[in-house]
C-alpha positions in Angstrom: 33.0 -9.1 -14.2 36.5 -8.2 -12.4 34.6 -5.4 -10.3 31.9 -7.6 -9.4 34.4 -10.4 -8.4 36.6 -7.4 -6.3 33.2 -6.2 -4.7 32.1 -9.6 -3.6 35.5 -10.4 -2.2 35.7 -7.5 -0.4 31.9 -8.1 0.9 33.4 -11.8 2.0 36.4 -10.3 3.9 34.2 -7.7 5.7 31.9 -10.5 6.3 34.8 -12.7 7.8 36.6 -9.8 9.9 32.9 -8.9 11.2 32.6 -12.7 12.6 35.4 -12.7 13.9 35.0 -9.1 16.3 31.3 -10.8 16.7 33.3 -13.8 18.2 35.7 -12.4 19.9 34.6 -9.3 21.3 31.3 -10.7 21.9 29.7 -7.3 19.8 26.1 -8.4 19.0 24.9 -5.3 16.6 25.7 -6.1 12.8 25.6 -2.5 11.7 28.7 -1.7 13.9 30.7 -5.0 13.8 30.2 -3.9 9.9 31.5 -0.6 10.4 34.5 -1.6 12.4 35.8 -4.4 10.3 35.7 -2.5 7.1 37.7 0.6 9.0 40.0 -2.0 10.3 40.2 -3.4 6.6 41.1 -0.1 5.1 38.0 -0.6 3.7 36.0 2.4 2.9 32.3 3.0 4.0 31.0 3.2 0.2 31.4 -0.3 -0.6 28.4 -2.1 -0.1 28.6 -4.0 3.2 27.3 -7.6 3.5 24.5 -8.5 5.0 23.5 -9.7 8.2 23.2 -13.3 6.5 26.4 -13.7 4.8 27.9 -12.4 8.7 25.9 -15.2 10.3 27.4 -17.7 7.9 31.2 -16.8 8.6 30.4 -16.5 12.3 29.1 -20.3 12.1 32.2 -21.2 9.9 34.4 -19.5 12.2 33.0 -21.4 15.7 32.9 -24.6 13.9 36.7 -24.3 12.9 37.8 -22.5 16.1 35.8 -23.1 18.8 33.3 -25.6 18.5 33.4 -28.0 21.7 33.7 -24.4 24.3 31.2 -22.8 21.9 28.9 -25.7 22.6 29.3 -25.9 26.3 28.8 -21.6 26.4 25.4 -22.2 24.6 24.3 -25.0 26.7 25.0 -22.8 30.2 23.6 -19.9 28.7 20.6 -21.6 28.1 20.0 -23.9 31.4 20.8 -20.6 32.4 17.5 -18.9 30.2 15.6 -21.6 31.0 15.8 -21.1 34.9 14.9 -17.3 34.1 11.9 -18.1 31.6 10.5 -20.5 34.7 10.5 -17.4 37.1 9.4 -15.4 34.8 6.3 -17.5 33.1 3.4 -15.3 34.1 4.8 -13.1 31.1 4.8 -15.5 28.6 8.8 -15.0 27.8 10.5 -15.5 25.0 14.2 -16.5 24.0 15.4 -14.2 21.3 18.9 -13.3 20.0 22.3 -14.9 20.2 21.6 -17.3 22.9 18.4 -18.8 20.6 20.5 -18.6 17.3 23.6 -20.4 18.9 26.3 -18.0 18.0 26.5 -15.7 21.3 30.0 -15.0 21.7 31.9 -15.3 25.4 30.1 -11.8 26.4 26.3 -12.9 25.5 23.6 -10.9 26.8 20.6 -13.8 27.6 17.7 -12.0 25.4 13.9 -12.4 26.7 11.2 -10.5 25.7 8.3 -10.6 28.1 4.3 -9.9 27.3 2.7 -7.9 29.8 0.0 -5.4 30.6 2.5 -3.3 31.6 6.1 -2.5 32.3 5.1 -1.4 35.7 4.0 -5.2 36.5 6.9 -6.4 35.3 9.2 -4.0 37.4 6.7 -5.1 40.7 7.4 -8.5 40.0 11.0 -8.2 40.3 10.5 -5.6 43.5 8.7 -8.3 45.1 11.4 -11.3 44.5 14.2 -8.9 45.6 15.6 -9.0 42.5 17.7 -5.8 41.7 17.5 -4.2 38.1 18.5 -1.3 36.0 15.8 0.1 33.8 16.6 1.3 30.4 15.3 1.5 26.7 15.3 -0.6 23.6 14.1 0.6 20.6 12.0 -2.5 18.1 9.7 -2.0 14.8 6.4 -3.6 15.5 5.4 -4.1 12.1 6.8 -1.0 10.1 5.8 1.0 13.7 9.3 2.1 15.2 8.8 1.7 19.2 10.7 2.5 22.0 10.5 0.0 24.8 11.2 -0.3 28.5 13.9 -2.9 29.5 15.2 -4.1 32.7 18.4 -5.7 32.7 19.4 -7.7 35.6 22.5 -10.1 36.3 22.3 -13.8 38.0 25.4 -15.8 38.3 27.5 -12.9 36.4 24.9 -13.1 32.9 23.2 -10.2 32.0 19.5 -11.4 30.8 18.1 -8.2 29.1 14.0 -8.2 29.8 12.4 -6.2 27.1 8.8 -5.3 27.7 6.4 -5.6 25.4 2.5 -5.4 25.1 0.1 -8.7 24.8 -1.1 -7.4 21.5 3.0 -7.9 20.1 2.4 -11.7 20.3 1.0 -11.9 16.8 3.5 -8.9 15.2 6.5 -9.4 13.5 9.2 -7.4 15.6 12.9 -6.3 13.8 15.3 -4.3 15.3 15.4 -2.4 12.3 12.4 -1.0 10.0 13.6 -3.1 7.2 15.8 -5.9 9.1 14.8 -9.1 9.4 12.0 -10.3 11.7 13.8 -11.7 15.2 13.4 -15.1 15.6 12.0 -15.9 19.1 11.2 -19.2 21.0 8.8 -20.0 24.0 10.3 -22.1 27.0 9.3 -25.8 25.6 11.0 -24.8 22.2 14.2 -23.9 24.4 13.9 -26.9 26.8 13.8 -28.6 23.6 17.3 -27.2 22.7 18.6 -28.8 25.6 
């Protein structure tokens, strides 16, 4: 009972510590704000980490104590701001995913879309036409249990990234996680956003 206490304490501190560099640092991946909170802990990597839920939960606790009236107004600009983007962007059917959508993005957010098209190459027209510059890069998503690697374009309006990710029509109806056995990613269409608003 006293290791099992000892273990989930030291899966709570990890779990804080995490939220925290989350927070603060604006780091968006789990698996390394994991890693570098238990190094920083002294902590080493054969205790069993918590989970991405029990992070979520002290990232929440921690904006709510520390930052909940400039967390608010961050979320609100960073979505006006995804709502403009989903507008221009409607003939792919985008959709708000990540931090920006769960609430918690941290001061150095990436705005999240995934857009549905025939093909990257459309995509990367579309912006060519509207003049608006990009780099293109990769993202790698499970379709199901399928790992895929898929084209990105990340461009920057008013100094926010927004990170397109590419993705076929046929992805509508599959459950996408950024890991094989992570958690599906939560994703909203523009009404559900402008209904955040």
């Amino acid at each position: 009972m006293g290791r099992e206490r000892g273990r989930d304490d030291t899966r709570n501190a990890i779990a804080v510590h995490a939220a925290r560099l989350m927070v603060q640092d604006g780091i968006e991946d789990y698996g390394l704000a994991k890693r570098k909170a238990a190094k920083q802990l002294g902590i080493p990597d054969a205790c069993r980490l918590p989970n991405n839920d029990e992070i979520d939960a002290a990232r929440r606790e921690y904006q709510d104590i520390y930052r909940s009236t400039e967390q608010d107004l961050r979320i609100r600009a960073l979505r006006e701001q995804a709502v403009r983007a989903m507008r221009i962007l409607a003939a792919f059917d985008p959709h708000l995913t990540g931090s920006v959508l769960s609430g918690m993005a941290g001061p150095y957010a990436v705005i999240r879309l995934q857009l549905f098209a025939e093909s990257a190459k459309a995509v990367e027209v579309f912006l060519i036409d509207r003049n608006i510059s990009y780099k293109a890069g990769q993202s790698r998503l499970h379709a199901g249990h399928e790992p895929r690697v898929l084209p990105v374009f990340n461009i920057t309006v008013e100094a926010i990234e927004i990170e397109l990710t590419v993705l076929d029509m046929r992805d509508l109806r599959m459950s996408l996680r950024a890991a094989a056995e992570g958690r599906v990613i939560e994703r909203a269409r523009l009404p559900a956003v402008e209904a955040l608003l």
